[in-house]
C-alpha positions as CSV (number, residue, x, y, z in Angstrom):
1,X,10.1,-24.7,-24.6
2,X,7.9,-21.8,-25.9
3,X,8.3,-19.7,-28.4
4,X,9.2,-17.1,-26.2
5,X,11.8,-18.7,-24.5
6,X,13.0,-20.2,-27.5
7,X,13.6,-16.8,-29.3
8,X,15.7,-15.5,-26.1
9,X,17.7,-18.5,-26.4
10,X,18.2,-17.8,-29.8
11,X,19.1,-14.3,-29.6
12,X,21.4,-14.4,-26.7
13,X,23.4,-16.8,-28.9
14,X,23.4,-14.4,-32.0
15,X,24.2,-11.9,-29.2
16,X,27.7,-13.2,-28.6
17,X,28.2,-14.0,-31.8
18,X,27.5,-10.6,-33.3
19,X,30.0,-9.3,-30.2
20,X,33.0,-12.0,-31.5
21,X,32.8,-10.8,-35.2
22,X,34.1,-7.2,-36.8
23,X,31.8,-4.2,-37.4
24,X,30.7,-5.0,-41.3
25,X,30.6,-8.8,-40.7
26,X,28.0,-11.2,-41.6
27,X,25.8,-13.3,-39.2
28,X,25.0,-16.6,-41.1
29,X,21.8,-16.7,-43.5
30,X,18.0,-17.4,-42.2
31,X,18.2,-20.5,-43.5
32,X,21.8,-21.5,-41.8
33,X,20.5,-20.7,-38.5
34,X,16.6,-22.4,-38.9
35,X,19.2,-25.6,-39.4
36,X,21.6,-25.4,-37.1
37,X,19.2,-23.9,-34.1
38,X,16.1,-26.2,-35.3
39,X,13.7,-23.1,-35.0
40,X,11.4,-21.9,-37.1
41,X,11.8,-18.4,-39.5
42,X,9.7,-16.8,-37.1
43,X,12.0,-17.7,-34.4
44,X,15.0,-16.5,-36.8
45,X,12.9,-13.5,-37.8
46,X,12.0,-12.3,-34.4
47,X,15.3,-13.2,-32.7
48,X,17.4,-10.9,-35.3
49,X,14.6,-8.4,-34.3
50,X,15.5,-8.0,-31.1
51,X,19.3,-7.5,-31.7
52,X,18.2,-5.0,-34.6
53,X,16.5,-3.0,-31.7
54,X,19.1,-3.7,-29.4
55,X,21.4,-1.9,-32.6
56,X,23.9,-5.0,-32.6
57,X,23.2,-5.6,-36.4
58,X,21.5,-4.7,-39.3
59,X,18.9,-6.1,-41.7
60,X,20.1,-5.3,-45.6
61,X,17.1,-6.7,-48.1
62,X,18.8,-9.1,-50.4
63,X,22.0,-9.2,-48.7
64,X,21.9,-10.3,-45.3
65,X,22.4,-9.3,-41.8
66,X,25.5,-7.2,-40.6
67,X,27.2,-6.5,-37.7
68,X,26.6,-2.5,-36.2
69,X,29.7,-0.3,-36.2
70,X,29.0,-0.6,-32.1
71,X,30.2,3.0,-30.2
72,X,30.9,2.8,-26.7
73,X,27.8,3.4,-24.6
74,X,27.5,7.0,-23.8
75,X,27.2,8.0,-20.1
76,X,24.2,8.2,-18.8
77,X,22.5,11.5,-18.5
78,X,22.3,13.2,-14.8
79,X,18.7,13.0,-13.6
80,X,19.2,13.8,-9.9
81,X,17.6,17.4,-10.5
82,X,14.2,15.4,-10.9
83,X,14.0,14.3,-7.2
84,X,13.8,18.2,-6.1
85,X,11.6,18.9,-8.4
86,X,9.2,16.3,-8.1
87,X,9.2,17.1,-4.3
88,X,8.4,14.3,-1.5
89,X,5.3,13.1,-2.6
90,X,5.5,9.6,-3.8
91,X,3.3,7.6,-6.5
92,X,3.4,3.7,-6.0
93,X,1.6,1.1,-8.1
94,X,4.2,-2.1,-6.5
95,X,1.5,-4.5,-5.8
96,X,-1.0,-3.7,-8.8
97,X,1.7,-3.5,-11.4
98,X,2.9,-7.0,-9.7
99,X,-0.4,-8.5,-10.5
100,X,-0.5,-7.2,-14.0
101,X,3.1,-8.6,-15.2
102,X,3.2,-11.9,-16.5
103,X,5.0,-14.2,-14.6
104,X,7.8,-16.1,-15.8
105,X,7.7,-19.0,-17.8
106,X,7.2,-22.7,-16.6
107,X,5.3,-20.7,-13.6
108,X,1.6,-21.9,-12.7
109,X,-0.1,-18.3,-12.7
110,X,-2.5,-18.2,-9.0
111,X,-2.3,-14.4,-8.5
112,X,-3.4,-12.4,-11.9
113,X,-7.1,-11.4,-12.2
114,X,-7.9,-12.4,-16.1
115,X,-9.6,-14.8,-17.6
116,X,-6.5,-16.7,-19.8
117,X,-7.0,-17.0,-23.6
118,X,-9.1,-20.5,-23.1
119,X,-11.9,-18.8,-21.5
120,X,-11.8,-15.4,-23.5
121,X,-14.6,-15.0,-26.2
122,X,-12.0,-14.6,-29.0
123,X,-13.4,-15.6,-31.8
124,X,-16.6,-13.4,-30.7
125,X,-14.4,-10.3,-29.7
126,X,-13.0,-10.8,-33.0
127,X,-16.1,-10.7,-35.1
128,X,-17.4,-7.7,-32.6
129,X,-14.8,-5.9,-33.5
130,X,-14.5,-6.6,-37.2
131,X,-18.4,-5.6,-37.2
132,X,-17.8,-2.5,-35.0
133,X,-14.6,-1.4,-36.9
134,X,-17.0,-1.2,-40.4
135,X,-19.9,0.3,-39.1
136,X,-20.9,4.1,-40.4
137,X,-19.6,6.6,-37.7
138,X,-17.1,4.0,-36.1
139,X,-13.9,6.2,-35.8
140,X,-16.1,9.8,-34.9
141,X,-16.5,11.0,-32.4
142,X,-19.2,9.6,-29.8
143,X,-21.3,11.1,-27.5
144,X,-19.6,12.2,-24.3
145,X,-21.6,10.0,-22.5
146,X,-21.4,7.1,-24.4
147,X,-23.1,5.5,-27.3
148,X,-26.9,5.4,-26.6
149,X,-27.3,1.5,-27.5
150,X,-24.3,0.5,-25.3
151,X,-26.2,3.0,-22.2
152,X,-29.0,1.6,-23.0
153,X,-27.9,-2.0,-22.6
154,X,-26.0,-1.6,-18.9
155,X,-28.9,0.2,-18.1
156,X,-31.7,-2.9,-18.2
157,X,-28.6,-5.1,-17.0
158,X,-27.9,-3.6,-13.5
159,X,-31.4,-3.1,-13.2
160,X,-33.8,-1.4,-11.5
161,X,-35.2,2.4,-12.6
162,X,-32.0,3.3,-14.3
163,X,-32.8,4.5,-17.3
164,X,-30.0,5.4,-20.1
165,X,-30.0,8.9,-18.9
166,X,-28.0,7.4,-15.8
167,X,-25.6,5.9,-17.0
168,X,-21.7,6.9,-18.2
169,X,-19.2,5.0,-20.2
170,X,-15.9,4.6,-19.0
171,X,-12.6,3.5,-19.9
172,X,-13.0,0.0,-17.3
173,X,-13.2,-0.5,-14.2
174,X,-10.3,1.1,-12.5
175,X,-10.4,4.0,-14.4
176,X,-14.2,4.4,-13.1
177,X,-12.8,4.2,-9.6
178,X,-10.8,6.8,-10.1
179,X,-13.1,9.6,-11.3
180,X,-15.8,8.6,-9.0
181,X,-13.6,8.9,-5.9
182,X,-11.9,12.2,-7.3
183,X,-15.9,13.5,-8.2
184,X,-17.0,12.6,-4.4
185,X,-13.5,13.4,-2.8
186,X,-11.6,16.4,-1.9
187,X,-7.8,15.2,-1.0
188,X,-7.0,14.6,2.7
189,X,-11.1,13.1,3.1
190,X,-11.7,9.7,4.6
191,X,-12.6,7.1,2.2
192,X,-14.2,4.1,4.3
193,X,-13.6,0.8,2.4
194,X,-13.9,-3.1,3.5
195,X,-11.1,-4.7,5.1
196,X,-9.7,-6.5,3.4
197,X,-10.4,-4.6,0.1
198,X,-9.2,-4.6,-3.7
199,X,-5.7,-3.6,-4.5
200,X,-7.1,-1.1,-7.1
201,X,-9.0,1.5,-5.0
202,X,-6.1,1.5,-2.3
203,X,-3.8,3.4,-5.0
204,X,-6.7,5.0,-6.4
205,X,-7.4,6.6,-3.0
206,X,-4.0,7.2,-2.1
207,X,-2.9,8.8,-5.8
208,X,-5.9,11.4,-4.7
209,X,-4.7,12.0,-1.2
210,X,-7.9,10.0,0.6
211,X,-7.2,8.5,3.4
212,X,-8.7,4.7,3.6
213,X,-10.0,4.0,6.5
214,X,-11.0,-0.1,7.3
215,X,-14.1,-1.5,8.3
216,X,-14.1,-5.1,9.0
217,X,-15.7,-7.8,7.5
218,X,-16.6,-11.1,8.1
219,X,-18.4,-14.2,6.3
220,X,-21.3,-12.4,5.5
221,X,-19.9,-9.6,4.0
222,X,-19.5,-5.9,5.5
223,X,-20.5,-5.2,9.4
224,X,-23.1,-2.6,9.2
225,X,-22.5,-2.1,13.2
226,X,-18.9,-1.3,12.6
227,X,-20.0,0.8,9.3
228,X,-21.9,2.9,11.8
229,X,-19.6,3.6,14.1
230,X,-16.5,4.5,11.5
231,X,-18.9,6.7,9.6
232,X,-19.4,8.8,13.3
233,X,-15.7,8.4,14.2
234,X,-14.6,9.9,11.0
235,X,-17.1,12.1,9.4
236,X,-16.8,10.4,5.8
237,X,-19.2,10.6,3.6
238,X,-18.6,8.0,1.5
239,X,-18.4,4.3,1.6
240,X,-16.4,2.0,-1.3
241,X,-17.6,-1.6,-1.4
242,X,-18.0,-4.9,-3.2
243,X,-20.9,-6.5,-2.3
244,X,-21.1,-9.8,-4.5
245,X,-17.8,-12.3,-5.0
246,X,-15.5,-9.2,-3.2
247,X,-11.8,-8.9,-3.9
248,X,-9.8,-10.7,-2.7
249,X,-12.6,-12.8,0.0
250,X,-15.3,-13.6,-2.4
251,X,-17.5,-13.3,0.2
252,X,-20.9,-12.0,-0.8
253,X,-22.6,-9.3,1.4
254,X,-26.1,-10.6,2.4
255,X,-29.4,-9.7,1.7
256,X,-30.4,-8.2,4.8
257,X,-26.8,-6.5,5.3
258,X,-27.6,-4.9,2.0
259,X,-30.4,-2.9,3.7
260,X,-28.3,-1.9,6.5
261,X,-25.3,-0.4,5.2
262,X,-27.8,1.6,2.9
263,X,-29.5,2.3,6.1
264,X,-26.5,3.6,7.5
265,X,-25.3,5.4,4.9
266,X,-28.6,7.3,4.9
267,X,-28.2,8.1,8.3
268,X,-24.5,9.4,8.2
269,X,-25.7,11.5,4.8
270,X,-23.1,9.2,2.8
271,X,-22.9,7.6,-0.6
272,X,-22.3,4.3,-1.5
273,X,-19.8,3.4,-3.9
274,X,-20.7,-0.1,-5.1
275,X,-18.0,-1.8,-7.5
276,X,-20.1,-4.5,-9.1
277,X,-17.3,-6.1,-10.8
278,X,-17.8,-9.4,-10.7
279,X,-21.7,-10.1,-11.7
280,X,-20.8,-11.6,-14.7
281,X,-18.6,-14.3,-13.0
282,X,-21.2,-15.6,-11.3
283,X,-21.6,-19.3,-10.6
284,X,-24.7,-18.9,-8.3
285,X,-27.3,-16.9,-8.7
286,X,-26.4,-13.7,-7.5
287,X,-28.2,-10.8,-5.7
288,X,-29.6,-7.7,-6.9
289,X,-26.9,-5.1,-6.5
290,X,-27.3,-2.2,-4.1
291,X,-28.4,0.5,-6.8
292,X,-31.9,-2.0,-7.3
293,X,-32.7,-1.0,-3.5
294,X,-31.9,2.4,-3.8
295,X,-34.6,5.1,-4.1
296,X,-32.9,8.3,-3.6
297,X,-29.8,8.5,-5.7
298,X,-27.1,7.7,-2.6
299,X,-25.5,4.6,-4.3
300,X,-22.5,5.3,-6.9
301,X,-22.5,2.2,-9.2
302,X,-19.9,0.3,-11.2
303,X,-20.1,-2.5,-13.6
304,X,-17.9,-3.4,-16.3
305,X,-17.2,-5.8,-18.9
306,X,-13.3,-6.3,-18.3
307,X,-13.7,-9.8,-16.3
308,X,-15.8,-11.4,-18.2
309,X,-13.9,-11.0,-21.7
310,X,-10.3,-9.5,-22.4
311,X,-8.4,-7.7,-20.5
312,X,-7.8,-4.9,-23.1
313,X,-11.3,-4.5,-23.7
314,X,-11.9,-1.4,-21.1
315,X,-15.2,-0.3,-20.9
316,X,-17.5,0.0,-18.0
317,X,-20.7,2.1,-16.5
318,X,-21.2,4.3,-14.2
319,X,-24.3,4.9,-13.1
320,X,-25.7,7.6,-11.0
321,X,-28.3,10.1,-10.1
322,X,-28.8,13.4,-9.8
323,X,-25.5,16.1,-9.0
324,X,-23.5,13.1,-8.4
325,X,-24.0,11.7,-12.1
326,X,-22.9,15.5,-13.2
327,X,-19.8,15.8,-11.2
328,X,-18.6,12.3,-12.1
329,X,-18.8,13.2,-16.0
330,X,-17.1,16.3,-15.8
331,X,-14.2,14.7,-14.2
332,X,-13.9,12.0,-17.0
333,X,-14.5,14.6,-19.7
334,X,-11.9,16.8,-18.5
335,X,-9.5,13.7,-17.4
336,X,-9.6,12.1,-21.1
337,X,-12.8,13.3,-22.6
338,X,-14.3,9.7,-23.4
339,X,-13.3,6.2,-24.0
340,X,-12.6,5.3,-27.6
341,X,-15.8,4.6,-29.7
342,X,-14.6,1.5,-31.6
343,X,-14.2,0.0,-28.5
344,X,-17.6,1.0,-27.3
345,X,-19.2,-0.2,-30.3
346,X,-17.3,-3.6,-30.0
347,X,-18.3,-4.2,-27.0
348,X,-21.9,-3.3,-28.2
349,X,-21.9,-5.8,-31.2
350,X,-20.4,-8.4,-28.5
351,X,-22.9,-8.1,-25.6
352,X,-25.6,-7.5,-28.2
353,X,-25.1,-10.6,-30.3
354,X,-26.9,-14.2,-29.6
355,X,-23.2,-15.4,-28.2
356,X,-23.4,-13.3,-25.4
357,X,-25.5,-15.7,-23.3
358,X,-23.6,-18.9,-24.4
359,X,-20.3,-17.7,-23.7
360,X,-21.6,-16.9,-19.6
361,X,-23.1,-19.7,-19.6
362,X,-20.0,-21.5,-20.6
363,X,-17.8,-19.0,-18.0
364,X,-20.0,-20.0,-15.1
365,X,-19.5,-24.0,-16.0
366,X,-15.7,-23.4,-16.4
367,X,-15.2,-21.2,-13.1
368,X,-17.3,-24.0,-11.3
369,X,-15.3,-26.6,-12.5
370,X,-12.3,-25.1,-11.5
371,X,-13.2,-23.5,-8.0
372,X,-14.3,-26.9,-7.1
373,X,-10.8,-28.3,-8.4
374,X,-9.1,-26.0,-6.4
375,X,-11.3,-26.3,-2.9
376,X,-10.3,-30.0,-3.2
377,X,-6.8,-29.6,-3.9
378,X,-6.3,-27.2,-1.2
379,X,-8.5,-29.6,1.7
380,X,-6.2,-32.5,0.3
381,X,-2.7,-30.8,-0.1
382,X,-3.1,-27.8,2.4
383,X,-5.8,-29.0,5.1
384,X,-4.3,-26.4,7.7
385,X,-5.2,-23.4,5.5
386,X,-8.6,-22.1,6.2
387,X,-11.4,-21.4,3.2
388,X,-14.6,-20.5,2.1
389,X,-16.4,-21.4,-1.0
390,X,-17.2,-18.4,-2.9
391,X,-20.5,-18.0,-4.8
392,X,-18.5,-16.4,-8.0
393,X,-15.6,-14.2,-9.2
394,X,-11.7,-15.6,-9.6
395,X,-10.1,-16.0,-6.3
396,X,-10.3,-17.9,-2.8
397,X,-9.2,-16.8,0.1
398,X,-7.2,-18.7,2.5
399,X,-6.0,-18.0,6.0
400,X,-3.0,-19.4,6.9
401,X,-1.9,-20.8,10.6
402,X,-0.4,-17.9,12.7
403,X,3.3,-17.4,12.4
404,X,3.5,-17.8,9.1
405,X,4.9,-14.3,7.1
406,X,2.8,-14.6,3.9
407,X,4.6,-12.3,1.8
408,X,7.7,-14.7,2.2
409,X,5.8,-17.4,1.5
410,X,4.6,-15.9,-1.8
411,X,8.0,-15.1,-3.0
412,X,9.2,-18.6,-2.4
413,X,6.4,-19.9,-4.2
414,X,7.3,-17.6,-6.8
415,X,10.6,-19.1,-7.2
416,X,8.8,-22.6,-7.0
417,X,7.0,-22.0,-9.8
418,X,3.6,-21.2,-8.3
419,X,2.4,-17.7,-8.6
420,X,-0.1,-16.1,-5.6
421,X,-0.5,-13.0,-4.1
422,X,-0.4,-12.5,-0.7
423,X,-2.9,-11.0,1.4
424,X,-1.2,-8.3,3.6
425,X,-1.7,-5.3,1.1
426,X,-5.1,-5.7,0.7
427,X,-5.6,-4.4,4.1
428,X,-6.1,-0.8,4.7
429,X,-4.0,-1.0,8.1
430,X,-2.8,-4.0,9.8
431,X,-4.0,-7.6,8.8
432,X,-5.7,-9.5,11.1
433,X,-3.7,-12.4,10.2
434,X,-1.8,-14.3,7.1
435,X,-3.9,-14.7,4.0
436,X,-3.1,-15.8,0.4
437,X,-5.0,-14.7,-2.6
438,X,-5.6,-17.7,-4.8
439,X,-6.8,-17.4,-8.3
440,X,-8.7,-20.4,-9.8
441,X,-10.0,-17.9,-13.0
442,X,-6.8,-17.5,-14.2
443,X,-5.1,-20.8,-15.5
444,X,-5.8,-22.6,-18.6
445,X,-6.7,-25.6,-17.3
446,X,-7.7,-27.7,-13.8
447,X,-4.3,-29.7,-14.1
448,X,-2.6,-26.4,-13.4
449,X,-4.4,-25.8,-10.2
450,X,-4.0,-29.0,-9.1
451,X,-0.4,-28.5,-9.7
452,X,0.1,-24.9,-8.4
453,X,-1.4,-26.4,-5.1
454,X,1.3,-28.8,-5.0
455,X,3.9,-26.9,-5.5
456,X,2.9,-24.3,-3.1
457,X,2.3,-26.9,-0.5
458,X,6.0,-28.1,-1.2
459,X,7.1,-24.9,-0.4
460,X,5.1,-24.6,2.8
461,X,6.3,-27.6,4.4
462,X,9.8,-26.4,3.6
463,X,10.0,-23.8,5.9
464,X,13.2,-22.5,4.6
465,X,12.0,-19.6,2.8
C-alpha cells in the first residue's frame, strides 16, 4: 500500500471514531495508534493532520488530541448571482487539467506528459537550486527580459543568428503560448494549427477568442499544399506548429517540408509559430528547427526546459525579431511582469553545469529503451492498432480499427488501471478516425509499460465498455 493510501485508511478510521466519541474526548496516543494500525508516526502525524484540517479534532502539545465541539454545517452560501454576472462565455480547461491530475493509485500512468521522479535530474535540480538560491542578487529583481547568462545560453542552443538580444524568458511553455498568440492575435482571428495538435494551444486559442482552424497532417509532418490553401481560404496570418516529435503524433516535419511551409508562410505574409518543445527529448538526431532557416524575422520560436527536467521548473524562451519580439514582451510584462529570478538562475546553474550533458545523454538512453519497450508490447498485445516509431518526445500514437469510440475506451481503461488519453480532443474539428495517446516518458519503469499494454488490451477485447 503506499503511503498515501495508507494515511486515508488511517484517517477515515480516526474519522469515525472522532464522530462516535463526545466533544472534549480523547483519540488514543501516537504511540497507541502506530501499534494497533502498524503505521509509522508519520502516518499517525499526517493522518490526525487531515482531520485537524477537516476541524474534527484538535492537537493540544503535551496533552493529546481532542475531539472538536462539531457545529452543524452552515448552509451553503447562494452563488446563483455569479452565473449573470459572469455572462455566457465559458472557460474550459477539462482535458488539460485531466492530463495534469494524478491518477489514482495502483493505476499504470500512459497519458501525463512528465518525466516521473526516476528520470528527473533531482539531485542536480537540487544542487542548482541550492547554488542559485545563495548567489548575490538572487531574490531582486531581474531584468525584464531575463537574466543575460540564461539569454545568452538558449540563444547558442536554438541556434542560428539569434543573438541574446532575441530572446525572452518566460514562465514555461504554455505560458509562452499564451502571450505569443495574444501578441500576434486580435480575438475572433483564425489561428491555423496541425491536426491533430497539442491540447495546450487549443484552450490557449480559445481562452483568447481565436478560432483554430485544422490543417492536416500526415507521416511526414505538416502538408504545405493544404497549408497553402487554408492560409487563402481564411486570411490568417499566422501558423502554430510543432515540427520535431509533435504532440500527440510524434511525427517529425521533414527537411524539405520545413522550406515549404516557410515558403508559404512568406507568401500568405504570415508568421510561424514554432513550439520547439521536445528537442531535448530527442533520441535521434534531430533537425535544425525552423528559426535556423529563417532570414527575415517570420518564425515565432519556443523552447523550454519543462520536459526535459521537472515539471515545476517553468522557464522557457521566446525568441523573436524585430516588432514581433516587442509586442510579445509587452504582453508578458503587463500579464505578470517576469518569471521568478530564482528560478531563472536555477535553471542557469543546471543547464550551465558539467551534468547537463550527462543527464540528456542518459534521457535519450531511457526514452529509447522504453519507446522500444512499448512498440513491442503494442505489435505483441495490440497488433490491430496502427503505429509509427517516433524519432523523440513522450508519446506514440496509435490508430485504432474503425468503430471503436476512443474516449470510452480510455475511460474503461481508466477503471482498469491503465491510464491514456484519447485522441479526439486533439483535433481542431472532427477526427479522422479513433486514436489513443500513449505515453512511454511517463512511467517509472519498462515493467509498467509492458503492463499498461496488457491491461488496456484486456479491456479492448472486452468490448463491454
Amino acid at each position: 500500500m503506499s503511503q498515501d493510501s495508507s494515511i486515508a485508511t488511517l484517517a477515515e478510521s480516526l474519522r469515525n471514531e472522532a464522530r462516535r466519541l463526545r466533544p472534549g474526548d480523547r483519540l488514543p496516543s501516537s504511540r497507541v495508534l502506530i501499534e494497533r494500525h502498524r503505521v509509522s508516526p508519520v502516518t499517525v502525524a499526517r493522518a490526525l493532520g487531515l482531520l485537524a484540517a477537516e476541524g474534527l479534532v484538535e492537537t493540544r502539545p503535551g496533552s493529546g488530541t481532542f475531539v472538536t465541539d462539531r457545529k452543524p454545517p452552515a448552509e451553503p452560501p447562494d452563488l446563483g448571482w455569479q452565473a449573470v454576472a459572469l455572462g455566457g462565455r465559458t472557460v474550459d480547461a477539462g482535458e488539460l487539467s485531466t492530463l495534469l491530475t494524478r491518477p489514482p493509485d495502483d493505476t499504470i500512468p500512459m497519458g501525463g506528459g512528465y518525466l516521473p521522479p526516476e528520470l528527473q535530474p533531482l539531485q542536480a535540480l537540487a544542487t542548482a537550486a541550492a547554488r542559485a538560491a545563495r548567489g548575490p542578487g538572487a531574490w531582486e529583481r531581474p531584468p525584464l527580459n531575463g537574466i543575460p547568462e540564461l539569454r545568452a545560453w538558449f540563444a547558442r542552443t536554438i541556434g542560428g543568428d539569434l543573438t541574446p538580444a532575441d530572446i525572452l524568458i518566460s514562465g514555461g511553455g504554455q505560458q509562452a503560448i499564451t502571450i505569443v498568440l495574444r501578441a500576434l492575435l486580435a480575438p475572433g482571428k483564425p489561428l491555423l494549427v496541425e491536426s491533430p495538435t497539442y491540447l495546450g494551444v487549443l484552450t490557449a486559442a480559445r481562452l483568447a477568442g481565436l478560432r483554430p482552424v485544422p490543417v492536416p497532417t500526415d507521416t511526414a509532418g505538416l502538408r504545405p499544399d493544404l497549408l497553402a490553401e487554408a492560409f487563402a481560404m481564411t486570411g490568417a496570418r499566422v501558423l502554430y506548429c510543432q515540427p520535431t516529435f509533435q504532440n500527440p503524433t510524434g511525427v517529425t516535419l521533414s527537411a524539405e517540408r520545413r522550406d515549404e511551409v516557410l515558403a508559404v508562410a512568406r507568401a500568405a505574409g504570415a508568421f510561424v509559430v514554432e513550439d520547439d518543445f521536445a528537442r531535448h527529448l530527442a533520441i535521434d538526431t534531430p533537425l535544425p528547427p525552423l528559426i535556423a532557416h529563417d532570414t527575415d524575422g517570420r518564425v515565432v520560436h519556443i523552447s523550454s526546459l519543462t520536459k526535459a527536467t521537472s515539471p515545476s521548473l517553468r522557464i522557457a524562451a521566446v525568441a523573436a525579431r524585430g516588432p514581433v519580439a516587442e509586442r510579445v514582451r509587452a504582453v508578458q510584462t503587463a500579464e505578470s511582469f517576469f518569471p521568478a529570478r530564482p528560478l531563472q538562475e536555477t535553471a542557469l546553474e543546471l543547464v550551465g553545469g558539467p551534468g547537463w550533458p550527462r543527464h540528456l545523454r542518459s534521457l535519450r538512453t531511457a526514452l529509447r529503451a522504453r519507446r522500444d519497450t512499448l512498440v513491442t508490447a503494442l505489435a505483441r498485445e495490440l497488433p490491430q492498432a496502427h503505429i509509427d516509431r517516433p524519432g523523440g518526445g513522450m508519446h506514440l500514437w496509435a490508430r485504432l480499427p474503425a468503430g471503436i469510440d476512443d474516449v470510452k475506451l480510455t475511460e474503461a481503461a481508466l477503471r482498469g488501471g491503465v491510464a491514456v488519453s484519447p485522441g479526439r480532443p486533439y483535433f481542431p474539428a472532427e477526427p479522422t478516425g479513433p486514436h489513443l495517446r500513449l505515453a512511454y516518458g511517463v512511467t517509472a519503469t519498462e515493467a509498467e509499460l509492458v503492463e499498461g499494454v496488457r491491461r488496456l488490451a484486456a479491456v479492448l477485447a472486452d468490448q463491454s465498455y
